[in-house]
C-alpha positions as CSV (number, residue, x, y, z in Angstrom):
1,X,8.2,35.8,-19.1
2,X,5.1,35.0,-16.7
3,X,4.4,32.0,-14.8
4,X,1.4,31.4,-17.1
5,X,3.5,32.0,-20.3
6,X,1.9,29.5,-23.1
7,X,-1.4,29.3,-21.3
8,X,-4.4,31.0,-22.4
9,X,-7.3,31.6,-20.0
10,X,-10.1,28.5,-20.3
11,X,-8.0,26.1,-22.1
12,X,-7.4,23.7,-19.5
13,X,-10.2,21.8,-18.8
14,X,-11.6,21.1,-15.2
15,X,-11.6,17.3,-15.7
16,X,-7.7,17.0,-16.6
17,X,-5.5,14.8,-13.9
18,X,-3.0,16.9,-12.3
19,X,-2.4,14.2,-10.2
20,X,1.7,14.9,-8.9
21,X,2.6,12.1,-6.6
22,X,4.8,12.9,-4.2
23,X,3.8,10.0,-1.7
24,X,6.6,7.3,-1.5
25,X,6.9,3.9,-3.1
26,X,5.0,1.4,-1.5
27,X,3.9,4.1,0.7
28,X,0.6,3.0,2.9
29,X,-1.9,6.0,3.3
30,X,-2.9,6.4,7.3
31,X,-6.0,8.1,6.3
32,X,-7.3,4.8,4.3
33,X,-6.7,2.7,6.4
34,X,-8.5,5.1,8.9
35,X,-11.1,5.2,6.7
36,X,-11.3,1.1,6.0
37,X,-11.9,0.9,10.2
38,X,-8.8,-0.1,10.6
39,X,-6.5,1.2,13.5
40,X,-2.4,1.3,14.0
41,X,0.5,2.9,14.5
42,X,0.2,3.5,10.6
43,X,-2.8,5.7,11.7
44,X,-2.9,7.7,14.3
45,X,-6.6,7.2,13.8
46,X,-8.6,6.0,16.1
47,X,-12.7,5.2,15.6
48,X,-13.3,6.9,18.0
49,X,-11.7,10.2,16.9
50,X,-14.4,9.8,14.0
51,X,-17.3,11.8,15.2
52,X,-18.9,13.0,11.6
53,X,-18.9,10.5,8.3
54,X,-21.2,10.5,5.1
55,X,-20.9,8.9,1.6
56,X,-18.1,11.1,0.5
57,X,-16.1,12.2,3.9
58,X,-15.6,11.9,7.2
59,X,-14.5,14.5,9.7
60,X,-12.0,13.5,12.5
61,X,-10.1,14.9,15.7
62,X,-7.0,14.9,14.5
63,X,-4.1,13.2,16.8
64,X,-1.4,15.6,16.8
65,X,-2.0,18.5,19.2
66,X,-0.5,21.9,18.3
67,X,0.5,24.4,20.8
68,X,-2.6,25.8,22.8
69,X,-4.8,24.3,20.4
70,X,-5.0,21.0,21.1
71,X,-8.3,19.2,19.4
72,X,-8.4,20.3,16.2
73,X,-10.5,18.7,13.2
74,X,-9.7,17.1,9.8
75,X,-12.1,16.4,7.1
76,X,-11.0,14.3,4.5
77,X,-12.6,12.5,1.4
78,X,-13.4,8.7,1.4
79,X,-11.6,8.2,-1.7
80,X,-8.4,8.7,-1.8
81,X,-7.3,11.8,-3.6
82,X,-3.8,13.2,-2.3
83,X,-4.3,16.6,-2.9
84,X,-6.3,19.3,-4.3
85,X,-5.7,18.8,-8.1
86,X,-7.4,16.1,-8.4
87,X,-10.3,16.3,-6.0
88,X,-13.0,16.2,-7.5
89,X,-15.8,18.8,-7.3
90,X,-18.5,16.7,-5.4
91,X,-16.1,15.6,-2.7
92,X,-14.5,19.5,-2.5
93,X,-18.2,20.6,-2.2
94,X,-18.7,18.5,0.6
95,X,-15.8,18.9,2.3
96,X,-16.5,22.8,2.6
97,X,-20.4,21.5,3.8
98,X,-18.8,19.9,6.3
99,X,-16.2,22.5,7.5
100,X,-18.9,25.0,7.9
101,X,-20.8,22.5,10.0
102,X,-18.1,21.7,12.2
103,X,-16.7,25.4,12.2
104,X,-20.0,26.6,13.7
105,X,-19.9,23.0,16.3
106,X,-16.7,24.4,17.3
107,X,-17.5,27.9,18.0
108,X,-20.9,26.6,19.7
109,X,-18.9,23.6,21.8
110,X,-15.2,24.9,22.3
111,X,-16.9,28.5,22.8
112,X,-13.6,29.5,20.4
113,X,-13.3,33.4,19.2
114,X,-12.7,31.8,15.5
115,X,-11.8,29.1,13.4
116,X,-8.8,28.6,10.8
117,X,-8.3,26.3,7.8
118,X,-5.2,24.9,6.4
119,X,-5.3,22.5,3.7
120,X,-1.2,21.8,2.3
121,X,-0.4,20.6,-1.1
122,X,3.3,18.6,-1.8
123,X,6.0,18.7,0.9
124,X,7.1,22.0,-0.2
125,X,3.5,23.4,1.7
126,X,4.2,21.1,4.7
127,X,1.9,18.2,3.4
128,X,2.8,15.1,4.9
129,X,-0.1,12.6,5.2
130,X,0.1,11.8,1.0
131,X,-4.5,12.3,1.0
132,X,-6.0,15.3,0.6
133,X,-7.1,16.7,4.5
134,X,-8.5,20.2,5.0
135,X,-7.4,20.8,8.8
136,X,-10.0,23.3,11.3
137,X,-8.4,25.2,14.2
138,X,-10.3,26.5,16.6
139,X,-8.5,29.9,17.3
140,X,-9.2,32.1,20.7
141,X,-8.2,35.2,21.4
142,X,-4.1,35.8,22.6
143,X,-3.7,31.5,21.7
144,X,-0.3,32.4,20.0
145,X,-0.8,29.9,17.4
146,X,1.8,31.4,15.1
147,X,3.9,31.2,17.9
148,X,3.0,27.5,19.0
149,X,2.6,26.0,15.7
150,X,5.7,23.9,15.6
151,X,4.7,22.8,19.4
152,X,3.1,19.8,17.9
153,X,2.6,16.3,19.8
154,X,1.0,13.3,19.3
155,X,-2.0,12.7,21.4
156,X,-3.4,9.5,22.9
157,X,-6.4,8.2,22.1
158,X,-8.0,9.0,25.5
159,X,-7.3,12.7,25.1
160,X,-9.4,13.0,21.6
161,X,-12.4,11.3,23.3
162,X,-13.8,14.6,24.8
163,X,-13.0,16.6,21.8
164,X,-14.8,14.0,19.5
165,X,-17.7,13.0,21.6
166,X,-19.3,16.9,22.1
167,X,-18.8,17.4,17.8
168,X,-20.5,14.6,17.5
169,X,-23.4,14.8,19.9
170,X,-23.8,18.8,18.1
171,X,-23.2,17.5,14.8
172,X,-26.2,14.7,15.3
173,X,-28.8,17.4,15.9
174,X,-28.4,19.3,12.7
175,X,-28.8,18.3,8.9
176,X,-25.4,18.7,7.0
């Protein structure tokens, strides 16, 4: 038997729902509220960490630092959408505009050897934050991030300001 067993190439359309919930009851999206302007302990998001935002998403610094890496982006769609399934193709075309944008700001700004993406669907991929976020990580040469990766902390406010305020002064001289 194969994991596709029953399922012949083409015959599920694009536009189906594959929505699977895995948020809580009553659970109250951070990135929302983010997104509605409004800032809490629900959040993590400040306005301030916002330094890129359009019609369909925004890109922000993202408040938990990990190991030598601290600063690191999120883009994430207005609408809420908690994972890939069911993002629809505008916003996931947009998102990746967007990444590219900010992959080349950080490797003009943070002078960083690379980038990385990580975008996690349902807990068993490490998703936590219940709406879909495609994460940038500036990567430099001997950073150990495989190493550091579970040396996450939250930041404070004050120590995204830098981070956000040079992305956004690149990002306003370009067109995305």
């Amino acid at each position: 038997m194969t994991p596709f067993q029953g399922v012949e190439a083409g015959s599920i359309p694009a536009t189906r729902s594959y929505m699977y919930t895995n948020a809580p009851q009553n659970y109250t999206c951070p990135i929302c509220l983010a997104v509605e302007g409004i800032e809490s302990t629900d959040t993590m998001i400040y306005q301030s960490d916002i330094f890129y935002k359009d019609d369909l998403v925004m890109a922000v610094i993202n408040s938990k630092f990990v190991g030598n890496n601290p600063g690191h982006v999120i883009v994430v769609p207005l609408q809420h959408y908690e994972n890939v399934y069911d993002l629809p193709e505008k916003e996931a075309n947009q998102i990746m505009k967007v990444a590219k944008a900010v992959s080349i700001a950080l490797k003009e700004v943070r002078k960083c050897d690379g980038v990385m993406f990580q975008q996690n669907n349902e807990p068993a991929s490490g998703q936590h934050a219940f709406h879909y976020h495609l994460h940038i990580f500036p990567r430099f040469n001997e950073d150990h991030f495989v190493e550091n990766q579970s040396q996450v902390r939250v930041s404070n406010p004050e120590e995204r300001v830098p981070y956000s305020a040079v992305l956004r002064t690149y990002l306003s001289t370009i067109q995305i």
